[in-house]
C-alpha positions in Angstrom: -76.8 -6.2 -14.8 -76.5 -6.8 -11.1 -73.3 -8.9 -10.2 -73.8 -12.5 -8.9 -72.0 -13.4 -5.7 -71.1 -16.6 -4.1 -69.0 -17.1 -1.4 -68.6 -20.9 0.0 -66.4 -23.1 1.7 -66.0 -25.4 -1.4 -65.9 -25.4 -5.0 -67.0 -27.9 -7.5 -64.6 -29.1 -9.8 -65.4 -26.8 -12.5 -65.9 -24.0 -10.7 -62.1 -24.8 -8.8 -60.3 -24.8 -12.0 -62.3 -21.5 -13.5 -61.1 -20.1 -10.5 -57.7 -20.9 -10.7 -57.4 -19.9 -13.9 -58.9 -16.5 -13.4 -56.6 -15.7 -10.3 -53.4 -16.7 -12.5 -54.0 -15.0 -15.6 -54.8 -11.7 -13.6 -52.2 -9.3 -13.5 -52.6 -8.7 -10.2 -52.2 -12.3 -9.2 -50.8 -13.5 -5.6 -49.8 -16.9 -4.6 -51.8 -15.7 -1.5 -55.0 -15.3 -3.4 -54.5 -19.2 -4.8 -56.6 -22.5 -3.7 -53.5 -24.0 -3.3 -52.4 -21.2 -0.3 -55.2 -21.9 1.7 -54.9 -25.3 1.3 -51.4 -25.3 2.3 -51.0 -22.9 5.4 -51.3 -23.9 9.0 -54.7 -23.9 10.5 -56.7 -23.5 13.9 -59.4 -24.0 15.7 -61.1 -20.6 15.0 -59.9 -20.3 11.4 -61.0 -21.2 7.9 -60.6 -20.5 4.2 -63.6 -19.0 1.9 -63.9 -18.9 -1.7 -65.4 -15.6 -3.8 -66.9 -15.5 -6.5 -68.2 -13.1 -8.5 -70.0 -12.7 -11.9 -71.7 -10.6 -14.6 -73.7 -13.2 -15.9 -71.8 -16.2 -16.7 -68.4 -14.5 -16.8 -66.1 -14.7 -13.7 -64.9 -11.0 -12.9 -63.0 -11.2 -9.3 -62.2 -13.4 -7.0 -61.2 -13.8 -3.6 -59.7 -15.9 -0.8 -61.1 -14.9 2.4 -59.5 -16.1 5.8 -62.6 -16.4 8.4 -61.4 -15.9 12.2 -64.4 -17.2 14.4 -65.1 -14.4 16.8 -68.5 -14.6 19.0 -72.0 -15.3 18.6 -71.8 -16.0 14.6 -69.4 -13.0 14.0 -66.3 -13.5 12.2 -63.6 -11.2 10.5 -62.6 -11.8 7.0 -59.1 -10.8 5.9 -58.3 -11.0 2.2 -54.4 -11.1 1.8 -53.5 -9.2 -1.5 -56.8 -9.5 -2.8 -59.6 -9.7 -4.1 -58.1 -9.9 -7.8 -59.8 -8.7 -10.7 -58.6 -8.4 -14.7 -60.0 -5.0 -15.4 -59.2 -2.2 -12.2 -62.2 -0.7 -13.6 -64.2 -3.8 -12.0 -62.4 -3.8 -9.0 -65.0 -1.6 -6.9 -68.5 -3.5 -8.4 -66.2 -6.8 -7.3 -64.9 -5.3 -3.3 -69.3 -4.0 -2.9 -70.1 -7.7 -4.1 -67.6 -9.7 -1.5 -68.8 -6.8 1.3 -72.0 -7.5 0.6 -71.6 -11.6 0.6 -69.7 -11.5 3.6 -71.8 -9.4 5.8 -74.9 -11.4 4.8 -72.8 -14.0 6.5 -72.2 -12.6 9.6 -68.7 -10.8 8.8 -68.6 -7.9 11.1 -65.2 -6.7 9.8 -62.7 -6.8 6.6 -59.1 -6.0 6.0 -57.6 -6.5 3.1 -55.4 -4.9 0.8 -55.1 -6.0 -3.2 -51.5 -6.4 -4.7 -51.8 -3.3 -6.6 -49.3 -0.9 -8.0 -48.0 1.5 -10.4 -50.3 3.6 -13.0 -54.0 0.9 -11.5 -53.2 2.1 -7.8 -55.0 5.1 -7.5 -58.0 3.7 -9.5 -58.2 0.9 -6.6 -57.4 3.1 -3.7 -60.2 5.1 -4.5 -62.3 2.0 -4.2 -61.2 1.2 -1.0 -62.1 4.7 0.5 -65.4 5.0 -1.3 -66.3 1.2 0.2 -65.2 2.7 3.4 -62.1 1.4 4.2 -59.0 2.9 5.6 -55.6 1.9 6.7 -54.2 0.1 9.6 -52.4 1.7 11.6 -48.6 1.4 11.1 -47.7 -0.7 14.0 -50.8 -3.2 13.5 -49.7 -4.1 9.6 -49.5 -7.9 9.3 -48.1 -7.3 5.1 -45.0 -5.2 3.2 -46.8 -2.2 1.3 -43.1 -1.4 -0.1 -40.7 -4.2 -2.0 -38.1 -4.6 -4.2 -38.2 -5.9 -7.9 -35.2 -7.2 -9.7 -35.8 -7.2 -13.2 -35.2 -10.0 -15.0 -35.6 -9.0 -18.7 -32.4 -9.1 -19.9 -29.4 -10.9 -20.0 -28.2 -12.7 -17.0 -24.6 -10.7 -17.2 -26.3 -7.3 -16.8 -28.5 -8.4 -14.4 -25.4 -9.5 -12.1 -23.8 -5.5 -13.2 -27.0 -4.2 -11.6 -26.2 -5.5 -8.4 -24.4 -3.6 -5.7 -20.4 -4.0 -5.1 -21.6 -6.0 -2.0 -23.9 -8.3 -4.0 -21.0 -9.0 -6.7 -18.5 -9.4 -3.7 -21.0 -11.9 -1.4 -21.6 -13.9 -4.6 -17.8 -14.5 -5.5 -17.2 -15.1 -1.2 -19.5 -17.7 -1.7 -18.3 -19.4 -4.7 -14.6 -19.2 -3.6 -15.6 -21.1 0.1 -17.1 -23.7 -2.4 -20.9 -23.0 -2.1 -23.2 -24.4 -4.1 -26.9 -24.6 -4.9 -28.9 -27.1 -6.3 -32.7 -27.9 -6.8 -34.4 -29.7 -3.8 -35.1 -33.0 -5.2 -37.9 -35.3 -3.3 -39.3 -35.7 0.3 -35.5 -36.6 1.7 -34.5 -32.6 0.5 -38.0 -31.6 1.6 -37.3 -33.0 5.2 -33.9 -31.3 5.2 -35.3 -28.0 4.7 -37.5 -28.5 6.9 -34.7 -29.3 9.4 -33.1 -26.0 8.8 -36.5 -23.8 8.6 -37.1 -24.8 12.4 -33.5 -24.2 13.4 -33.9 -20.7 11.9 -37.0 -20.4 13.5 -35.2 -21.0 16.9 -32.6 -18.5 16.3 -34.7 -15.7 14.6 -37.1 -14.8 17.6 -37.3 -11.8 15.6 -37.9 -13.1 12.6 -42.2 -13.7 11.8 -42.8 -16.7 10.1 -46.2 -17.2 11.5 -48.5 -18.4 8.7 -45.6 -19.6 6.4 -46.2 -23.1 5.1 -44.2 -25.9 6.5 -41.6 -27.5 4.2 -43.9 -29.3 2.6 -46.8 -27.0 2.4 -44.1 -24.8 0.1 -43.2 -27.7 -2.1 -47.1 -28.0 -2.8 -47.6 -25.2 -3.2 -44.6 -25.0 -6.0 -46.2 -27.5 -7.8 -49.3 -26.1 -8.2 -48.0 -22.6 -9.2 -44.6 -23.0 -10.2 -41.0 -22.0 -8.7 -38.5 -24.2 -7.3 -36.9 -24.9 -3.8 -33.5 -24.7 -3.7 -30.3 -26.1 -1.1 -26.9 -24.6 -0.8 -24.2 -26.7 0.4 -21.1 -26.8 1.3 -18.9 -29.9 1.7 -21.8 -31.9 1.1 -23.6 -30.6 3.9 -26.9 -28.7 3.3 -26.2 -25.0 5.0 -29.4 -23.0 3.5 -32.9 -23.0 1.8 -34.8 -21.1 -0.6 -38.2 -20.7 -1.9 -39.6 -18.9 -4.3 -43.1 -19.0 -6.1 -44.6 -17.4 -9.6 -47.2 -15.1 -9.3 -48.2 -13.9 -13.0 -45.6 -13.2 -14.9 -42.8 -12.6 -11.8 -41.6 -14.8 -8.5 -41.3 -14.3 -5.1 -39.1 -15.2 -2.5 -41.5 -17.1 -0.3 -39.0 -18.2 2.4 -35.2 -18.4 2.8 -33.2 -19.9 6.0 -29.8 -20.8 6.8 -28.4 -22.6 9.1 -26.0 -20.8 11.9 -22.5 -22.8 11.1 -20.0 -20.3 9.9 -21.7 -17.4 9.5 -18.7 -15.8 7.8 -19.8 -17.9 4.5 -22.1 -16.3 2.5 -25.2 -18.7 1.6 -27.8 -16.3 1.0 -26.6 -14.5 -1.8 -26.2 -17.4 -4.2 -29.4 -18.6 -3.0 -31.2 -15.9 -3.9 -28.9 -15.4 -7.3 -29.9 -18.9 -7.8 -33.4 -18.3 -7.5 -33.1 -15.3 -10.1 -31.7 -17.3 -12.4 -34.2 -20.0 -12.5 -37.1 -17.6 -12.4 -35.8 -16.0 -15.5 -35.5 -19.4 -17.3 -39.2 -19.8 -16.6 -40.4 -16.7 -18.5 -40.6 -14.2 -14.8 -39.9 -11.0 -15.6 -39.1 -9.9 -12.1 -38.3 -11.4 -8.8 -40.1 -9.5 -5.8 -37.8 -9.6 -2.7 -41.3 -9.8 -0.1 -41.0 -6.4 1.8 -38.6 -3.6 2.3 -38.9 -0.9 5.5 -41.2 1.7 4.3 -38.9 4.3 6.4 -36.3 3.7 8.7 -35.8 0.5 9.9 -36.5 -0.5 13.1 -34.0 -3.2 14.7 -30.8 -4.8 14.1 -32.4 -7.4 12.5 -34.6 -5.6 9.9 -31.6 -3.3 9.2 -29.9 -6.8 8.3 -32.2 -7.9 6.3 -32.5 -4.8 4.1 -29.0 -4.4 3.9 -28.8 -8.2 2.2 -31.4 -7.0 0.0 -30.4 -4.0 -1.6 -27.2 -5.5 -2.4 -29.1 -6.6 -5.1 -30.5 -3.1 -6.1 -34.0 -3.5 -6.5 -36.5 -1.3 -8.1 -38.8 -0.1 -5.0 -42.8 -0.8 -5.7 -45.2 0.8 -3.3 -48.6 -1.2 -2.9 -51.2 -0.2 -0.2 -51.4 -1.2 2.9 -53.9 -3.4 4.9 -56.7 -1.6 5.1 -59.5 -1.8 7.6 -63.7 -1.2 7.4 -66.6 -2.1 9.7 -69.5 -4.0 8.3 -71.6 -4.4 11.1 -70.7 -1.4 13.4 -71.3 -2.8 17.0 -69.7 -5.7 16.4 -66.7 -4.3 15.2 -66.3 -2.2 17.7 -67.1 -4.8 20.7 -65.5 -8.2 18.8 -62.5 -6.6 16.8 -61.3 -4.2 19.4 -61.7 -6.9 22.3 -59.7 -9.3 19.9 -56.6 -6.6 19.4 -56.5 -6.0 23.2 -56.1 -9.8 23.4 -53.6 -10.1 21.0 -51.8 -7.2 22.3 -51.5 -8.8 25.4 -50.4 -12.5 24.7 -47.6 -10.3 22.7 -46.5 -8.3 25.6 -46.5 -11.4 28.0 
């Protein structure tokens, strides 16, 4: 039987909470992937969310989120962050022809995407993308992570601490000794706080990309529509550093974490994060993805940073693929898409 598509702005009631359901029972679930996502990132003028549906008869076999960027003359490029999700890998190729053929019937002249996919289903899905004639971005143009870090969080919390690195251990009992503490973000007065620090991070992080992320709030919806927790460290009282993590599945992720630039010497991160672990664990998460390590080398000061802090922790690397990249409509690829990177390339360099 030929799959049914659909692919719409809007879903009914019915058809919302099927698809929610689907998308968090999959194994391949991302919080990027949910209704609640698109409805809580930052929009624009040229940009919009679709829903994807698709069906063998009555049954609900993938599903996607598609971001529509408005090019020219009814063209638009969809990109599909960590999706489309499917139950069964073996599906995933009818379910990527279906949302190709949806999209292009609606003026899509070009797709990226790249599934959150790993381990023994990867090659099965990779193979899908080249026969659907995809193929990676180049390095340079990747907007995701294709490598992370998982800490696993099916034991006991004391070994999980003896996993960590010397550093970890030694940040952690810093931190504790300067009298840091973390608690549970409780209500919109903790929601504006973070908020406070997220933009003062922002400020001192130029190299730091948190385009796209959710404002304060946005993250707090979106932990209570999939589940996870915000969490403040203080010190003295005084609110020095956020974290936020959501469940995908059966694992979290850390969705954002910020810190505020008093006294840098105290560590603020590491119990954070530790906190974060810990509460994941008591919610039935298996593992706790660390969003992104360098697939090689890393590249700056502040990347080398970053991946320093999150090793401490001793992760089990997980390769996924990358964004990947295929024309629908040839001509208007190559005249829309390419015009739009030499644009974007430019407003970056100025």
């Amino acid at each position: 039987m030929q799959p049914i598509a659909h692919l719409s702005s809007e879903l009914d009631q019915e058809s919302g909470v099927v698809f929610d359901r689907f998308v968090a029972a999959s194994p391949f679930s991302a919080y990027q992937q949910s209704r609640a996502w698109a409805e809580a990132v930052p929009r624009s003028k040229v940009q919009d969310y679709l829903f994807f549906r698709c069906l063998d008869g009555e049954t609900l076999i993938g599903t996607a989120v598609v971001r529509r960027t408005r090019l020219l003359a009814g063209r638009w490029l969809a990109t599909v962050q960590r999706g489309p999700v499917v139950h069964d890998p073996a599906l995933f190729a009818t379910v990527l022809d279906s949302l190709i053929d949806a999209a292009a019937g609606q003026g899509c002249c070009t797709m990226q995407l790249a599934p959150r996919v790993r381990g023994r289903d990867l090659p099965t899905m990779a193979e899908a993308l080249r026969g659907a004639g995809f193929a990676p971005l180049p390095t340079h143009r990747q907007p995701l992570h294709s490598v992370t870090g998982i800490v696993w969080l099916d034991k006991p919390e004391e070994e999980i601490l003896a996993g960590f690195k010397q550093r970890g251990r030694r940040q952690l009992k810093a931190a504790a000794k300067a009298g840091v503490t973390v608690r549970t973000a409780n209500g919109a007065a903790d929601v504006a706080v973070y908020q406070r620090v997220l933009d003062a991070f922002r400020a001192a992080k130029s190299d730091y990309d948190m385009n796209g992320l959710p404002d304060a709030a946005g993250q707090a919806a979106l932990i209570e529509r999939l589940g996870g927790a915000m969490l403040l460290a203080e010190r003295d009282g005084i609110v020095i550093g956020g974290h936020v993590f959501v469940r995908q599945a059966d694992e979290a992720i850390w969705l954002s974490l910020a810190t505020s630039g008093d006294d840098p010497s105290i560590p603020r991160s590491y119990p954070l994060l530790w906190e974060g672990m810990r509460m994941a664990r008591t919610m039935g998460c298996i593992g706790y993805d660390l969003a992104g390590l360098p697939v090689a080398e890393t590249q700056d000061d502040g990347e080398a940073n970053r991946s320093q802090f999150k090793n401490a922790f001793a992760p089990t690397r997980r390769v996924m693929p990358p964004v990947h990249i295929a024309a629908l409509r040839p001509l208007a690829h190559t005249l829309l898409f390419t015009a739009r990177q030499i644009y974007r390339a430019a407003r970056a360099a100025a």
